[in-house]
N, CA, C and O atoms as CSV, one atom per row, in Angstrom:
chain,resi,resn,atom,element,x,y,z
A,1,UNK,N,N,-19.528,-45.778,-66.722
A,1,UNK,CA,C,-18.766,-44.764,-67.415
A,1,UNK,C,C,-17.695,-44.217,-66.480
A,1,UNK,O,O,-17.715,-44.183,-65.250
A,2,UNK,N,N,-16.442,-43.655,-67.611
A,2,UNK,CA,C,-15.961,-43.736,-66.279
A,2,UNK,C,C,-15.639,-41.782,-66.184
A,2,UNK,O,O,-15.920,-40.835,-66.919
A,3,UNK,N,N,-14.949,-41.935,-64.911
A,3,UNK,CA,C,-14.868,-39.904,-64.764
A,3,UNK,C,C,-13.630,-39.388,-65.209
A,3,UNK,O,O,-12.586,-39.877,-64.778
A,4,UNK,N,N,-13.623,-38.500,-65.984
A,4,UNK,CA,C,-12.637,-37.522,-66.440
A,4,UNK,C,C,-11.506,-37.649,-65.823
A,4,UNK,O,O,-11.707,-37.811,-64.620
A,5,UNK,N,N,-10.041,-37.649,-66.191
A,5,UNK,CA,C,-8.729,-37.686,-65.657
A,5,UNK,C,C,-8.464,-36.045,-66.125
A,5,UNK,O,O,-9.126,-35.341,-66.888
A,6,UNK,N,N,-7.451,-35.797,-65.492
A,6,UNK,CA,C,-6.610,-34.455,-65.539
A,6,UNK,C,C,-5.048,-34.973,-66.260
A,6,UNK,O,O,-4.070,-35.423,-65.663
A,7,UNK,N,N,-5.193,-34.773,-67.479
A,7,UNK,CA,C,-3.862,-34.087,-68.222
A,7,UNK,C,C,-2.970,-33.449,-67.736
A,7,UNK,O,O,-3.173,-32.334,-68.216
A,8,UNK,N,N,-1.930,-33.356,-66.979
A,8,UNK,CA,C,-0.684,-32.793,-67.023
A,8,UNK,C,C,0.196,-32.759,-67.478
A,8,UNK,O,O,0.910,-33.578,-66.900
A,9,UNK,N,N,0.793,-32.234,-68.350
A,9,UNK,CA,C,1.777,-31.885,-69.420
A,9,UNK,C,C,2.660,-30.649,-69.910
A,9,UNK,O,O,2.368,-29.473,-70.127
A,10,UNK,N,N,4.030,-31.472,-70.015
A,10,UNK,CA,C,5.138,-30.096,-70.217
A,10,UNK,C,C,5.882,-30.398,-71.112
A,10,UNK,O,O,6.253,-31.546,-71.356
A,11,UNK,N,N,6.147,-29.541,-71.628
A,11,UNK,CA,C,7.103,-29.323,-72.649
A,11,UNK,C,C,7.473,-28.416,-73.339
A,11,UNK,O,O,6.739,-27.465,-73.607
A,12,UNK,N,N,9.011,-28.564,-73.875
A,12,UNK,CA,C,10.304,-27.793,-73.776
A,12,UNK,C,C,10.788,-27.467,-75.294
A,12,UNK,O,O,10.651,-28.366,-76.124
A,13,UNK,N,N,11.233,-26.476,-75.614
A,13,UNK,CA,C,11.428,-26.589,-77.140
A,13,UNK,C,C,12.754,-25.110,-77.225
A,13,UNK,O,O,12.924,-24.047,-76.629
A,14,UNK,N,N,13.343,-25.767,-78.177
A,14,UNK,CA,C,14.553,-24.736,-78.702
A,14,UNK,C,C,14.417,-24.645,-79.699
A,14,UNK,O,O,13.521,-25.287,-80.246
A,15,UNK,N,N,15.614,-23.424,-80.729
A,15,UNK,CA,C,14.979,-23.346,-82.148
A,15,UNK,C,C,16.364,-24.054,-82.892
A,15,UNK,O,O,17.517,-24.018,-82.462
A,16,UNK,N,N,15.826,-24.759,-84.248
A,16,UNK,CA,C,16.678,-25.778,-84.773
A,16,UNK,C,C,17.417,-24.937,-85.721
A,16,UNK,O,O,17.197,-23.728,-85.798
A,17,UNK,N,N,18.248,-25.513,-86.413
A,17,UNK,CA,C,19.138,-25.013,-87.253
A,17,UNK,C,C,18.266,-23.715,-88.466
A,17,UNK,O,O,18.816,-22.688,-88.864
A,18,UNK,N,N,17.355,-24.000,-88.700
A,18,UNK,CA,C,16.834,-22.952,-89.383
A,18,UNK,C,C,16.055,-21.654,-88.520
A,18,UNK,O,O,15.292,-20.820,-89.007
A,19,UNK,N,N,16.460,-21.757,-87.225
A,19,UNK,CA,C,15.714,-20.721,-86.373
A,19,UNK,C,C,13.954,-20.822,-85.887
A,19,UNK,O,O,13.093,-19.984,-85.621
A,20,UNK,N,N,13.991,-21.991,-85.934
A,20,UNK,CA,C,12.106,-22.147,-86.182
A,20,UNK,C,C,12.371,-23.318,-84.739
A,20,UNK,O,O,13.226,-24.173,-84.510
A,21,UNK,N,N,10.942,-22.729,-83.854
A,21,UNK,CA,C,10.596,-23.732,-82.626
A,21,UNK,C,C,10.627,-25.331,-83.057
A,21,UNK,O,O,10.137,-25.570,-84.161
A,22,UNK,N,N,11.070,-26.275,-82.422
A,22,UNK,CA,C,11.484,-27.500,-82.520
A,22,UNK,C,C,11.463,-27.810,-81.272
A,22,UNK,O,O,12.305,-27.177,-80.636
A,23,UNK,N,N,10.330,-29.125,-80.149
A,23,UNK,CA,C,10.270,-29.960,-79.187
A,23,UNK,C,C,11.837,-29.793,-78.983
A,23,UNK,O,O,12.666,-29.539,-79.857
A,24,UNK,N,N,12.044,-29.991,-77.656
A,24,UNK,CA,C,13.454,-30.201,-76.932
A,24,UNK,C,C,13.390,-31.800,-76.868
A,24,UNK,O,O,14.450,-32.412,-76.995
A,25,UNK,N,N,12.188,-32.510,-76.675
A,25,UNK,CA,C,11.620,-34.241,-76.382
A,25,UNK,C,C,10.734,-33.986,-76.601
A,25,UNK,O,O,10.320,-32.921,-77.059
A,26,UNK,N,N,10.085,-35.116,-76.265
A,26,UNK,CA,C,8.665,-35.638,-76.123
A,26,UNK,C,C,8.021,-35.232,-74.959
A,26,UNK,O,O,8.517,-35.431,-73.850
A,27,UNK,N,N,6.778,-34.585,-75.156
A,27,UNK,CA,C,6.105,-34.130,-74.032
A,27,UNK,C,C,5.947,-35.110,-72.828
A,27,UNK,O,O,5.854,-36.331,-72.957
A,28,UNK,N,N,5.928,-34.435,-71.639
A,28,UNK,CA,C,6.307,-35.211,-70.345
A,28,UNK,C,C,4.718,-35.203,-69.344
A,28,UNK,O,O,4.308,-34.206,-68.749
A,29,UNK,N,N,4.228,-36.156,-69.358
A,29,UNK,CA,C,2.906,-35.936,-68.412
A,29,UNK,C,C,3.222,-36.230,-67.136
A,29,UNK,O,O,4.102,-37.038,-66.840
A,30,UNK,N,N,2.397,-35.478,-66.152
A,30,UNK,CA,C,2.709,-35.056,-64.471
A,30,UNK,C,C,1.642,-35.694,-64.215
A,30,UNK,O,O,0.688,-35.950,-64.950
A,31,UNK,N,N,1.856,-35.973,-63.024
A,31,UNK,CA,C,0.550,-36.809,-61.528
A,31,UNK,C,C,-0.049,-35.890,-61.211
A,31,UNK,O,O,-1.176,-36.045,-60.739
A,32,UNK,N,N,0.599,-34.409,-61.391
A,32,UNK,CA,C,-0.039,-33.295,-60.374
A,32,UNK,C,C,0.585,-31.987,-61.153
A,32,UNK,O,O,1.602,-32.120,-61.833
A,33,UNK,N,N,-0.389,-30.110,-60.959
A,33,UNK,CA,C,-0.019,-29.813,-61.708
A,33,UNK,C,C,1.453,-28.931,-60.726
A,33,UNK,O,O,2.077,-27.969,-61.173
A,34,UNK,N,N,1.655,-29.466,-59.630
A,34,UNK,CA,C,2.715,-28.804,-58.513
A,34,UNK,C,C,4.087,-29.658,-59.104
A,34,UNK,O,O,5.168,-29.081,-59.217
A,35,UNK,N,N,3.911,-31.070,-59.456
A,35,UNK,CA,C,5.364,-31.307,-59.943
A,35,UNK,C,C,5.859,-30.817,-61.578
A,35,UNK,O,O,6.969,-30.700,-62.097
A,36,UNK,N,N,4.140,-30.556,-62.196
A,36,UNK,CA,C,4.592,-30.213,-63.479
A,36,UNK,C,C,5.419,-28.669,-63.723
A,36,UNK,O,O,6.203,-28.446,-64.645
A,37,UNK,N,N,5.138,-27.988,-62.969
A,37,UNK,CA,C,5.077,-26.930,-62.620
A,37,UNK,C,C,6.377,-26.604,-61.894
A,37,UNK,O,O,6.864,-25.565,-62.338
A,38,UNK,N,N,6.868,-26.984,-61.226
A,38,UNK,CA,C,8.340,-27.337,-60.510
A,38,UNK,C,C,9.390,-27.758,-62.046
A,38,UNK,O,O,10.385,-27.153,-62.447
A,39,UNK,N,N,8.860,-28.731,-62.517
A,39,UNK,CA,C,9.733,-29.358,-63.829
A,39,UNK,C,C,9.938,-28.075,-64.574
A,39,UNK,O,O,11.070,-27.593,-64.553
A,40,UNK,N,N,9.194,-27.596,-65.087
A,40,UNK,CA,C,8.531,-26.360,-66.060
A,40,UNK,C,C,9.444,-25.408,-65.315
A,40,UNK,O,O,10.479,-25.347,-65.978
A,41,UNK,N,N,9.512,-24.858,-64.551
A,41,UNK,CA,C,9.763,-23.731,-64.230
A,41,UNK,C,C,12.010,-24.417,-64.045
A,41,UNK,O,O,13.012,-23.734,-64.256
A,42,UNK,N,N,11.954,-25.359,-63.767
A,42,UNK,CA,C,13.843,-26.030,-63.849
A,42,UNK,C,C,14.222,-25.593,-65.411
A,42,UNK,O,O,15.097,-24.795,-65.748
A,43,UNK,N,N,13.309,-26.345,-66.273
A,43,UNK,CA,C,13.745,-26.633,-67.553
A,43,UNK,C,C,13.320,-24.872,-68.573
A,43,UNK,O,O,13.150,-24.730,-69.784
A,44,UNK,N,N,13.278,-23.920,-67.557
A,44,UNK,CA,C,12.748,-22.839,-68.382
A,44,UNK,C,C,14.298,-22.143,-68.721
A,44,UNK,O,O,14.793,-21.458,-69.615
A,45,UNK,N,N,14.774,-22.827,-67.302
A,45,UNK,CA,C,16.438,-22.004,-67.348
A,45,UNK,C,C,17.481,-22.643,-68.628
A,45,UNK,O,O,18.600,-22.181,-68.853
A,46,UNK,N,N,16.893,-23.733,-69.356
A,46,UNK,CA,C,17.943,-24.742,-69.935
A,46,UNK,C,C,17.253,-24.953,-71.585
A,46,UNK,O,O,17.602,-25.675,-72.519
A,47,UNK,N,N,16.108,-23.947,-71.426
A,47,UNK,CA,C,15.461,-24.263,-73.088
A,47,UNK,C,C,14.943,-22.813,-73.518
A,47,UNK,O,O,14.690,-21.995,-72.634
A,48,UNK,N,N,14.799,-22.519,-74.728
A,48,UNK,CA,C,14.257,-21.703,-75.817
A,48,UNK,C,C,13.040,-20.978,-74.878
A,48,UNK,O,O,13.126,-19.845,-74.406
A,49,UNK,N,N,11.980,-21.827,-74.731
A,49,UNK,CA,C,10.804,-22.049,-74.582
A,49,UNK,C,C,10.109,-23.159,-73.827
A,49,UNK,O,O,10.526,-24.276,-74.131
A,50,UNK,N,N,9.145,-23.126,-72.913
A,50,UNK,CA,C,8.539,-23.865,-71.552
A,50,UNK,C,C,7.193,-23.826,-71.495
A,50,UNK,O,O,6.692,-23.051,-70.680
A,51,UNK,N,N,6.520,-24.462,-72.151
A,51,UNK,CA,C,5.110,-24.259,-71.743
A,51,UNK,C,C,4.504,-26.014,-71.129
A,51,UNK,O,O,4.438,-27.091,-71.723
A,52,UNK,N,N,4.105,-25.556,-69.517
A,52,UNK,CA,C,3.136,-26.784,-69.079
A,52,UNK,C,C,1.711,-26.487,-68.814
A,52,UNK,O,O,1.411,-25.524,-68.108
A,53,UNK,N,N,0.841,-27.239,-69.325
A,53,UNK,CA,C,-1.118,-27.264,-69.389
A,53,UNK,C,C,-1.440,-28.195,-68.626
A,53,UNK,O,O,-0.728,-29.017,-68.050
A,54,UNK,N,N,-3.116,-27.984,-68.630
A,54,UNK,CA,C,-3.170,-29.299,-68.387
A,54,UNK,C,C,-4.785,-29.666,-68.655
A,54,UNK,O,O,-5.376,-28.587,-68.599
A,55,UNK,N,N,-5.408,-30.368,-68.830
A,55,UNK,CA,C,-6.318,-30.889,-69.626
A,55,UNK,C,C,-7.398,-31.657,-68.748
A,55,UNK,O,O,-6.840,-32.534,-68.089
A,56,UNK,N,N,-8.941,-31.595,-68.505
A,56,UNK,CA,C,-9.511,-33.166,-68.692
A,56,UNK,C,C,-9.833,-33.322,-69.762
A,56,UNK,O,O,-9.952,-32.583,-70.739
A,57,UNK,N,N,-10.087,-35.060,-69.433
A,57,UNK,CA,C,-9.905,-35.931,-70.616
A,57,UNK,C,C,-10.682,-37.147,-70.018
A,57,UNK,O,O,-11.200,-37.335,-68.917
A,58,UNK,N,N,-10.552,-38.026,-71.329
A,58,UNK,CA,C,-11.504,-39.116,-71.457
A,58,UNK,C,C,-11.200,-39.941,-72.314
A,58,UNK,O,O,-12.008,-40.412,-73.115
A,59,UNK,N,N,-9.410,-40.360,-72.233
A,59,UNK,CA,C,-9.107,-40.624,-73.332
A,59,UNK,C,C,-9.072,-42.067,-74.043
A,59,UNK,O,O,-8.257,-42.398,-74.904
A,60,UNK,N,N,-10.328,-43.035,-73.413
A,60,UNK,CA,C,-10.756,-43.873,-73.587
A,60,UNK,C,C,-11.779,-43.843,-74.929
A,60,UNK,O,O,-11.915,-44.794,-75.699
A,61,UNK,N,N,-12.369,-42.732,-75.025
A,61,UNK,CA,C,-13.568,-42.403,-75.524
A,61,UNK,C,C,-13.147,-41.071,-76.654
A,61,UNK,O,O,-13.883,-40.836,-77.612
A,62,UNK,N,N,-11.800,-40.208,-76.377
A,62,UNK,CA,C,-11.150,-40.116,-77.493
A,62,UNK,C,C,-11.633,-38.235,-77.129
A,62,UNK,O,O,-11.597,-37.409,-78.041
A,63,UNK,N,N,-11.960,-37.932,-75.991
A,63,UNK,CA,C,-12.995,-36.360,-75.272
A,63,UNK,C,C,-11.693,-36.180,-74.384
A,63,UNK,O,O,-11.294,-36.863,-73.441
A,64,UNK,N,N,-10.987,-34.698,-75.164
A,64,UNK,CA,C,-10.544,-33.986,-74.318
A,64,UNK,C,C,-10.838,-32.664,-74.336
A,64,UNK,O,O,-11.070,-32.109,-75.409
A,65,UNK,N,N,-10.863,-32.059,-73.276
A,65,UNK,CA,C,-11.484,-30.616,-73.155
A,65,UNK,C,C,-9.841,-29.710,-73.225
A,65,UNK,O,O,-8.653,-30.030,-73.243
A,66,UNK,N,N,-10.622,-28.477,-73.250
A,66,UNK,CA,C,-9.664,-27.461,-73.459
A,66,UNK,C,C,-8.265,-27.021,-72.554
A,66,UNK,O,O,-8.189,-27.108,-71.328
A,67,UNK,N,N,-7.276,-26.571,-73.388
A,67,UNK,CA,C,-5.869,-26.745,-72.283
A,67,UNK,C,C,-5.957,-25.356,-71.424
A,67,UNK,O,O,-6.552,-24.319,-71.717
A,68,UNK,N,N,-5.354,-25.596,-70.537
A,68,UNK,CA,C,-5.231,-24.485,-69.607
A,68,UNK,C,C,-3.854,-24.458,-69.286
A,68,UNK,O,O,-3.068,-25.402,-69.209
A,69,UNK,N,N,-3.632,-23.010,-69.076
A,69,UNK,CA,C,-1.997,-23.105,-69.308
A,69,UNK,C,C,-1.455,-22.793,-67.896
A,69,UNK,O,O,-1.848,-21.896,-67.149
A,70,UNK,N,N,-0.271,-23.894,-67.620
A,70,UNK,CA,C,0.025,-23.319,-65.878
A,70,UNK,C,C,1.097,-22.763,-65.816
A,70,UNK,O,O,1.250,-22.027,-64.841
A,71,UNK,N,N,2.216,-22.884,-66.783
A,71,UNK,CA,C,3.381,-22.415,-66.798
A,71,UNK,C,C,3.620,-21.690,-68.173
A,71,UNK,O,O,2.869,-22.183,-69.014
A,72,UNK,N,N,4.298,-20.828,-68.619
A,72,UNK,CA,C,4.562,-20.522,-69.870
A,72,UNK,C,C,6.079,-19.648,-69.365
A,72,UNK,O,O,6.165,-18.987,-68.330
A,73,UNK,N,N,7.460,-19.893,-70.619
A,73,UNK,CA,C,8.331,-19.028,-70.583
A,73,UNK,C,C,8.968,-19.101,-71.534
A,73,UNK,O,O,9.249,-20.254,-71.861
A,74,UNK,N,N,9.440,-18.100,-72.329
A,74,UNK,CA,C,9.882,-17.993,-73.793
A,74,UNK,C,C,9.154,-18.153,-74.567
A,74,UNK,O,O,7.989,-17.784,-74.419
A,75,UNK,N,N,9.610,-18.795,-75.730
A,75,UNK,CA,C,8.973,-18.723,-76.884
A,75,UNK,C,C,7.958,-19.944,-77.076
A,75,UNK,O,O,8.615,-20.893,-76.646
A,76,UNK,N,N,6.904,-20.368,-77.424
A,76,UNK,CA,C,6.728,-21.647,-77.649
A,76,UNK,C,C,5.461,-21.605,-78.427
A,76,UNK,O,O,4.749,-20.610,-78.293
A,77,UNK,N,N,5.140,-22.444,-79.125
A,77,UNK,CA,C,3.859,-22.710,-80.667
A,77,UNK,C,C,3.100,-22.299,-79.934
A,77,UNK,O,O,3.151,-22.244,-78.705
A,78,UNK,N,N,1.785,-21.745,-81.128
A,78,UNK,CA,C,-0.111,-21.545,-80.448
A,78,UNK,C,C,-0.473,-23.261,-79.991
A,78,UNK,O,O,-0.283,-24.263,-80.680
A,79,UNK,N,N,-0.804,-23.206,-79.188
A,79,UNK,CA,C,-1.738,-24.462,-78.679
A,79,UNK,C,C,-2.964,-24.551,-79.311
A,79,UNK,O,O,-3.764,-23.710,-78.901
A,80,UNK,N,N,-3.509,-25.525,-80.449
A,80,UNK,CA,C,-4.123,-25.783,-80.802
A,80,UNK,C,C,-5.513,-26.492,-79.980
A,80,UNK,O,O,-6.479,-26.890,-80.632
């Protein structure tokens, strides 16, 4: 079996023509949560909204545990 990986993930969102949160891209996964976190905190100056988490997981087996949030700025959705 194998052992849990760590999720790192950021992403960026502005609001679209009707005023409602809308992804800036596609969420961006990190090696570590120091570069996600560096990214996150660049792209806070250039978007709406900045939130980077980060997760274990198991995503072989389809088990991810709960997000933890490392960065947050502006506006951005409830994390489900």
């Amino acid at each position: 079996m194998s052992s849990p990986t760590k999720l790192v993930v950021v992403m960026a969102f502005d609001l679209d023509d009707n005023g409602e949160l809308a992804p800036a891209f596609d969420a961006v996964q990190f090696d570590s949560e120091e570069r996600a976190l560096r990214s996150a905190r660049d792209l806070s100056r250039k978007h709406h909204g900045v939130i980077a988490w980060s997760r274990e997981a198991e995503p072989n087996i389809g088990e991810y545990g709960p997000p933890t949030t490392i960065f947050q700025s502006g506006e951005v959705p409830d994390m489900d």
